[in-house]
C-alpha positions as CSV (number, residue, x, y, z in Angstrom):
1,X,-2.1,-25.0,5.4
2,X,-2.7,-21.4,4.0
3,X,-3.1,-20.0,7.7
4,X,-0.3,-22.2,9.0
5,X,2.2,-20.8,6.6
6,X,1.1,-17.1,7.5
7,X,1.5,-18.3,11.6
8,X,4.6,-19.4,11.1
9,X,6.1,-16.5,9.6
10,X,4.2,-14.1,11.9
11,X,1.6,-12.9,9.4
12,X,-1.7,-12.2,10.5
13,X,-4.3,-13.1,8.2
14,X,-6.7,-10.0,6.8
15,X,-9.5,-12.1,5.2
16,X,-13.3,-11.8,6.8
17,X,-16.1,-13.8,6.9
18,X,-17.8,-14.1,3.5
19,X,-20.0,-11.3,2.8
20,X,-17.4,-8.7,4.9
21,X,-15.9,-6.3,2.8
22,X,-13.4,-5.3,5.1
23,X,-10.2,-7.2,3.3
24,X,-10.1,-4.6,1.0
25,X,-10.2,-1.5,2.8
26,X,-6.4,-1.2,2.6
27,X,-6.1,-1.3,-1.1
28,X,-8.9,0.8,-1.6
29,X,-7.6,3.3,0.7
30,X,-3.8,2.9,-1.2
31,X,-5.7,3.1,-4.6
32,X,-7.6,6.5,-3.5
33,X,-4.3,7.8,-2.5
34,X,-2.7,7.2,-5.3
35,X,-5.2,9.0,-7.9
36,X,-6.1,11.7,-4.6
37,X,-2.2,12.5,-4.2
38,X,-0.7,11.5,-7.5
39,X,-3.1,11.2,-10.6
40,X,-5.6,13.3,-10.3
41,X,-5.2,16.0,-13.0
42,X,-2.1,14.1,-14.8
43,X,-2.5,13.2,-18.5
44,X,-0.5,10.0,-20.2
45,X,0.6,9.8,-23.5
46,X,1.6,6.1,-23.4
47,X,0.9,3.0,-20.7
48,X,4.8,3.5,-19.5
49,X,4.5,7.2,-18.9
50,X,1.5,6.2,-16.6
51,X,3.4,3.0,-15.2
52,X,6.5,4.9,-14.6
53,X,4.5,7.7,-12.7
54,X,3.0,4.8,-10.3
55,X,6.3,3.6,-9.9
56,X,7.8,6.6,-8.9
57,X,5.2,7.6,-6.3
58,X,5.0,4.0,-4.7
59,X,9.2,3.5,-4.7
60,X,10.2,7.4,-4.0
61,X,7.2,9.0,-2.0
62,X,4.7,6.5,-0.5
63,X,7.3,4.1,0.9
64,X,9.9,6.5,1.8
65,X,8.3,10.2,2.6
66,X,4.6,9.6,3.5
67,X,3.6,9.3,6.8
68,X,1.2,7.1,7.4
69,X,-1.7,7.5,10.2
70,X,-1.7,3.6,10.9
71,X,2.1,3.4,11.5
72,X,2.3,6.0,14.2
73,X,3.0,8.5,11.5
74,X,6.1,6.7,10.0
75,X,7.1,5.8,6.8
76,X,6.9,2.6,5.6
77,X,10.6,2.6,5.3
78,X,10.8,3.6,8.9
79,X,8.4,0.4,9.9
80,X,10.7,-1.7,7.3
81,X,13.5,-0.7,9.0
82,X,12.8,-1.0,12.9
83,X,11.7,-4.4,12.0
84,X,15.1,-5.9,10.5
């Protein structure tokens, strides 16, 4: 049903074989980006300050002004956008 539902809609499913770590690799590469681009020498005093500085470079920089290598060097926007 699971892969059905992702067919229909025109999804194509990222999971591997048990064992393969490959799923993943996206998030990990997102997550290293994050604390590479973002975090790295930044100090919090509370959660929100650190919440609020994720949300900020997720809404206003990755998805709108970083180019990204696996979307021919477009924004996520840009893909977002050609698509609708």
């Amino acid at each position: 049903m699971y892969r059905n539902l992702l067919l229909k809609h025109g999804f194509r499913c990222s999971m591997s074989r048990k064992g393969n770590c490959w799923d993943n690799a996206p998030m990990e590469s997102f997550w290293g980006k994050l604390k590479q681009e973002w975090l790295n020498d930044k100090r919090f005093r509370t959660r929100d300050e650190a919440r609020a500085a994720v949300f900020w470079y997720i809404e206003s920089y990755y998805h709108r002004k970083r180019l990204h290598a696996g979307n021919d060097y477009r924004t996520p926007m840009q893909i977002s956008q050609q698509t609708a």
